[in-house]
C-alpha positions as CSV (number, residue, x, y, z in Angstrom):
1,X,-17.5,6.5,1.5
2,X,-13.9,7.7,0.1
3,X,-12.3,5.5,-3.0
4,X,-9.3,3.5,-2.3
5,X,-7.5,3.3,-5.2
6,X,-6.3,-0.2,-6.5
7,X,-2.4,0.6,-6.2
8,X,-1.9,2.8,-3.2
9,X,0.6,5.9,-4.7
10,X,4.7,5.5,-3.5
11,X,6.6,8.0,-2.5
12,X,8.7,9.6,-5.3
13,X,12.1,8.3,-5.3
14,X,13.6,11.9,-6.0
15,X,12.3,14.9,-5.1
16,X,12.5,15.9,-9.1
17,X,10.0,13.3,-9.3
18,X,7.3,14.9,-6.6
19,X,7.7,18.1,-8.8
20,X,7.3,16.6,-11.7
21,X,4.2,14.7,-11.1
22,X,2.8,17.5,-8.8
23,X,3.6,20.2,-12.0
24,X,1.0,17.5,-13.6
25,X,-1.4,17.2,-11.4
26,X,-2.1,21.0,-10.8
27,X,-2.2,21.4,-15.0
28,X,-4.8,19.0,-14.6
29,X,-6.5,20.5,-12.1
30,X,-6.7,24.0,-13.1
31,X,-8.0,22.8,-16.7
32,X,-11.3,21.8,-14.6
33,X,-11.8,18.9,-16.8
34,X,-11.6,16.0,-13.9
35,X,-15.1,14.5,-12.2
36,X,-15.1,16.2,-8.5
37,X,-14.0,12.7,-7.1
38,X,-10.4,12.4,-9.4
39,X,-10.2,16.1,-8.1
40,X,-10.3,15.6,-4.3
41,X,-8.4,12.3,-5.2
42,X,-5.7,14.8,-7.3
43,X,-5.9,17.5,-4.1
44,X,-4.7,14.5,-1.8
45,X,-1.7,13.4,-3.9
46,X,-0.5,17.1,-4.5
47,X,-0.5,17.3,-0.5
48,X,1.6,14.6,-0.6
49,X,3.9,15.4,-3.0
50,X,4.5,19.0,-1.1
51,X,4.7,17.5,1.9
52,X,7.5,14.7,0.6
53,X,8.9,18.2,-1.3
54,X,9.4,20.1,2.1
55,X,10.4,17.1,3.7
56,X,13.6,16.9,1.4
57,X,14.7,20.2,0.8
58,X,14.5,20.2,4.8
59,X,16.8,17.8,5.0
60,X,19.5,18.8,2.5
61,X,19.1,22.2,4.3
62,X,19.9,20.1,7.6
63,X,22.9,18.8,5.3
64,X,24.2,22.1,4.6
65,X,24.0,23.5,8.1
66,X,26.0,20.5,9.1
67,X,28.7,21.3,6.3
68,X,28.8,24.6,7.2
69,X,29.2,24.3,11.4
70,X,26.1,25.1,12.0
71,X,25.7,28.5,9.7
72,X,23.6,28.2,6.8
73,X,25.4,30.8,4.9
74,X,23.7,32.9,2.2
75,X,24.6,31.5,-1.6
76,X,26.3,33.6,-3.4
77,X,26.4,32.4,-7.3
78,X,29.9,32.2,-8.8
């Protein structure tokens, strides 16, 4: 039977956040030092965190295409 954790995980309030705590997860990961259960548990919450990650940069991409009348233009740094 899965584990429900005590304290459910939020949603990151920025998507800086997801990054940051899914950087942190995968460093802990790949250093194959977590039981196979906090592993599964870690896989979960860094699917979570890419999904909320797509979800926003998504949107702002929306955002843009709005801005620019429908075109998302190429960026062309300054």
């Amino acid at each position: 039977m899965p584990r429900s954790p005590a304290h459910p995980p939020k949603d990151p309030a920025t998507y800086e956040q997801a990054l940051a705590e899914l950087d942190r997860l995968v460093v802990q990961m790949e250093g194959g030092q977590l039981p196979l259960d906090e592993l599964l548990d870690a896989y979960r919450r860094g699917a979570e965190l890419l999904a909320f990650c797509r979800g926003r940069l998504q949107a702002v991409e929306e955002q843009v295409k709005v801005l620019e009348d429908g075109q998302l233009k190429a960026w062309a740094p300054t």
